[in-house]
C-alpha positions, -999 to +999 in steps of 0.1 A: -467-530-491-450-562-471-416-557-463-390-572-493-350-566-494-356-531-518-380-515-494-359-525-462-327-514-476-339-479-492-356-472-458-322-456-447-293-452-471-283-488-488-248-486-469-258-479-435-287-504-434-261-530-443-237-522-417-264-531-391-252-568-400-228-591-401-213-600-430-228-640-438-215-654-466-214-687-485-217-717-467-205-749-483-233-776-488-260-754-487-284-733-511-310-710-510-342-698-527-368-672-517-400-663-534-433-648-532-460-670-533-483-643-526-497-657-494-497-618-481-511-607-512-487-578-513-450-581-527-427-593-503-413-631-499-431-652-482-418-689-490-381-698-484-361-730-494-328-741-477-311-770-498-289-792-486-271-808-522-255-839-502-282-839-471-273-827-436-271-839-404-298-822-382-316-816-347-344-798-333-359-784-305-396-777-303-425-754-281-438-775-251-471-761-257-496-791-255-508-775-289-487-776-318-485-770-352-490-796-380-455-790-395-440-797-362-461-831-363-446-832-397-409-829-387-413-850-356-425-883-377-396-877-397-371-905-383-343-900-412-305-887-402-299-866-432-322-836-444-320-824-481-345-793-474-361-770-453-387-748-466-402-722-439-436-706-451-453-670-434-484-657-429-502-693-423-493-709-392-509-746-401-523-750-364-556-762-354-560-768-391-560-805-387-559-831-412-564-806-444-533-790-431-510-825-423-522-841-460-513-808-474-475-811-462-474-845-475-490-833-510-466-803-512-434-826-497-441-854-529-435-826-549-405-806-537-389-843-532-402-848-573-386-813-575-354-819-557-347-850-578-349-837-610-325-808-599-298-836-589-304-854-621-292-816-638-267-809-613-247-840-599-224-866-613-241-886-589-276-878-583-298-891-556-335-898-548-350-867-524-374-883-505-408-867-485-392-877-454-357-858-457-377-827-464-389-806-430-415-778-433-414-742-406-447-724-403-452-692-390-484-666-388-523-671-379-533-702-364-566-716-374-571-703-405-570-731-434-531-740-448-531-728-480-515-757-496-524-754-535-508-714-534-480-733-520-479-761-542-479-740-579-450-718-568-424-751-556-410-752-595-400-715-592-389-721-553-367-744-573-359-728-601-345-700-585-325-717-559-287-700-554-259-722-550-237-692-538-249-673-508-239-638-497-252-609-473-284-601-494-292-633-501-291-643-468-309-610-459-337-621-484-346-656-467-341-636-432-366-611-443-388-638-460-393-661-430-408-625-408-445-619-400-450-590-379-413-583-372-399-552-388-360-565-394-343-595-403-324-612-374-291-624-385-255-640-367-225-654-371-195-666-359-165-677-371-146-708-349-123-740-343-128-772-347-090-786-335-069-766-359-098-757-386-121-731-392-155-735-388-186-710-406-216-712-377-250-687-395-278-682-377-315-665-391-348-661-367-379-647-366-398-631-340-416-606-327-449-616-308-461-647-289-425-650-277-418-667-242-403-697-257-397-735-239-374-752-254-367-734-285-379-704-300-399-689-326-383-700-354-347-700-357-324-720-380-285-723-375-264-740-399-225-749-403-205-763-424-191-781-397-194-824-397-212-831-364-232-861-357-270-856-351-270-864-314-243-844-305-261-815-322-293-822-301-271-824-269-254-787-280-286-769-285-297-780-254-264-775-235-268-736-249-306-726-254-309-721-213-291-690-215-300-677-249-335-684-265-353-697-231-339-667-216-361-641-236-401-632-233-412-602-252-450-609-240-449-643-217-470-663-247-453-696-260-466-702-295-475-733-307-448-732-337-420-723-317-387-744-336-351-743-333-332-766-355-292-768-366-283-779-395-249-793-401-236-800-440-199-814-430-181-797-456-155-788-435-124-810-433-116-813-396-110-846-372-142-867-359-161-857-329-171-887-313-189-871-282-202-842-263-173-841-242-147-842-270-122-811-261-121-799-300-161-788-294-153-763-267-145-736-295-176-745-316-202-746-283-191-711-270-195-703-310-228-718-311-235-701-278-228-661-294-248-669-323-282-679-305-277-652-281-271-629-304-305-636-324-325-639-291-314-603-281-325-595-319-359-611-315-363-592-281-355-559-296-378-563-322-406-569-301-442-560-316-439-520-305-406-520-283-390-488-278-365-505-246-344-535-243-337-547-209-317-570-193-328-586-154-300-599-140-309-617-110-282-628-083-274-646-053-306-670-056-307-706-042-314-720-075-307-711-109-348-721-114-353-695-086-334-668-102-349-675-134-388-671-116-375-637-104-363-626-139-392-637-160-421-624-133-399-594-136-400-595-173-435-610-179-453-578-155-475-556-174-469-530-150-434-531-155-433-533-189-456-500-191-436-480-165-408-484-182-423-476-216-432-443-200-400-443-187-408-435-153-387-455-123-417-470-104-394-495-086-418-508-062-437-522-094-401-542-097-403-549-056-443-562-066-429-586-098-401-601-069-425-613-045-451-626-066-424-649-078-428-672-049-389-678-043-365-679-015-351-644-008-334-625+026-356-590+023-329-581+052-302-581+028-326-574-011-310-549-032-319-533-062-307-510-090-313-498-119-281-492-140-253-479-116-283-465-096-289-481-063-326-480-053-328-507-028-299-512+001-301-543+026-341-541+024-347-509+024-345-476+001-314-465+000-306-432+016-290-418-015-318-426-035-331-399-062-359-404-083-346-376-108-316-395-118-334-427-119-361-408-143-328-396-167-317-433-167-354-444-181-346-427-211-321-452-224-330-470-250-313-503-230-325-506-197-306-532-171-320-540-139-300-558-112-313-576-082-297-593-054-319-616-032-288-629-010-297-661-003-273-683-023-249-683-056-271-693-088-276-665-111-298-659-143-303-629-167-334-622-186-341-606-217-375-587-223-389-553-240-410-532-227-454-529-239-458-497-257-496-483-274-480-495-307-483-533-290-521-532-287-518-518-325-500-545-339-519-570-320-553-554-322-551-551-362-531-587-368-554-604-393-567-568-413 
């Protein structure tokens, strides 16, 4: 059985499951709607809707990888400055799939904008026209097998029908849980902050769990706030923040070809205009914006396809911030890290290996290395202290920080990674049965 909101939540007792999360709520301007359209052919929801009744403004940022997926074509073609809805499906990741996969956006976008319509008709003293350009489509799952567009396509009415105008912590949990593949827990942040004197809702959800070393954005990741923010500014705030959150994570070093951040903003909240980046009332929102990415990256990372450790590189004292950044992700990306730490045993010259393969400026006269509080490496050597017993007792942790200190200038960067278990090659060897 797939994973749904009953199974997750009677895994441990109702109560405590729920306390692993924040509280989300409802967010003016925005609805929700999940459903199984049984694309995994086991009960669990696999198709989710966000609805946006009066459009939002949006941005996005999207993989690098010279291969993408068709929705991404999709959404990039899409030129308008409001968005009425977002609908993320799982299992199918519509890559390589070509033209069948493209027309069959377009097919299933003419109706949910049909859809949509009708609903406004019911709903709104003044109803608009959806149209198939203010609707963007997330895929996630296998690439290359065929988008199954008419499964899709007969279960939009009930995606529809069962939209909710009123959001709170399950059904938030629902879409969450209803946009995973291989992941094992919904990923979920907030934070509440200013905008000049008013307050401002910023909800995050993502999904994640293999193929993770993302550029530019991540696996899939949607933010939303009832905040009024104009498109551009939005794109510049994602990219002023993803450095040090989302592009700061690998679980296995592989950037997928669907990876999508996008922020939607419904301006129902009544606060002053922001006219630019610069503008002194977004400092509040940005370091806001900031928590609630990091915080789902971290969530993404610890729910790595078979983790058992989450660690943190925190690289210091490089030249560049690029430099420190090469250190942390050879670090992170090392199969022979990864494993040594899975069996948690301290082989820090597999750490001193992962440093100089990373081609950067360093002064090995002055390299130090810890793990934890434990100093391994002194001024370029091992330090005289040194014992391999206590660094072995510090491996057990279930969070693992590693901290090295190349000297050579002031840039720093901090990595996020997990460590490669035998329950990785599982999940990875058995993806498709």
């Amino acid at each position: 059985m797939g994973i749904n909101l009953a199974n997750f939540l009677n895994s441990k007792s109702k109560n405590k499951r729920m306390q692993e999360f924040q509280d989300l709520d409802h967010l003016d301007g925005l609805a929700i709607s999940t459903i199984s359209a049984n694309l995994y052919k086991n009960n669990r929801d696999d198709l989710v809707m966000f609805y946006f009744r009066d459009g939002a403004n949006y941005a996005s940022l999207y993989t690098q990888s010279k291969i993408v997926s068709e929705n991404i074509k999709w959404n990039l073609s899409q030129k308008t400055k409001k968005i009425f809805s977002l609908v993320v499906n799982t299992r199918n990741a519509n890559c390589f799939t070509g033209k069948q996969g493209y027309r069959g956006l377009e097919r299933i976008a003419e109706i949910i904008s049909q859809g949509l319509t009708d609903k406004q008709k019911e709903d709104e003293n003044e109803p608009k026209k959806i149209k198939t350009k203010e609707i963007i489509f997330g895929c996630t799952g296998t690439i290359g097998e065929p988008f199954p567009e008419e499964q899709i396509k007969i279960n939009v009415p009930n995606l529809i029908e069962k939209i909710k105008y009123t959001q709170n912590k399950y059904v938030w949990m629902k879409a969450a849980l209803g946009i995973m593949t291989t992941d094992t827990k919904p990923k979920m942040a907030m934070e509440i902050c200013n905008i000049g004197n008013t307050e401002i809702k910023i909800f995050g959800i993502a999904k994640g769990s293999g193929m993770i070393q993302p550029n530019m954005a991540t696996t899939l990741a949607y933010i939303f706030t009832d905040a009024d923010i104009p498109n551009k500014i939005l794109k510049k705030l994602l990219q002023k923040n993803i450095s040090s959150t989302f592009n700061a994570i690998s679980c296995d070093g592989d950037t997928s070809t669907n990876d999508m951040i996008t922020i939607f903003s419904t301006g129902k909240a009544n606060h002053s205009n922001i006219k630019n980046i610069n503008d002194n009332k977004l400092e509040d929102f940005s370091k806001g914006l900031e928590k609630v990415l990091l915080n789902l990256a971290k969530r993404v990372v610890s729910d790595g396809e078979g983790a058992s450790k989450f660690i943190s590189i925190n690289v210091k004292n490089c030249k560049t911030e690029k430099d420190a950044k090469k250190i942390g992700f050879s670090i992170a990306n090392s199969p022979l890290v990864k494993t040594a730490i899975a069996g948690e045993d301290p082989n820090w010259g597999r750490i001193v290996m992962a440093i100089g393969k990373a081609d950067t400026q360093i002064n090995l006269d002055k390299l130090s290395i810890k793990l934890g509080e434990i100093i391994i490496v002194q001024n370029g050597n091992l330090y005289s202290q040194y014992k391999e017993t206590e660094a072995a007792e510090y491996m057990k942790n279930d969070n693992i920080e590693i901290f090295i200190d190349v000297a050579i200038g002031t840039k720093n960067f901090t990595t996020f990674t997990m460590d490669f278990t035998k329950k990785y090659i599982e999940i990875n060897a058995d993806y498709r049965s």
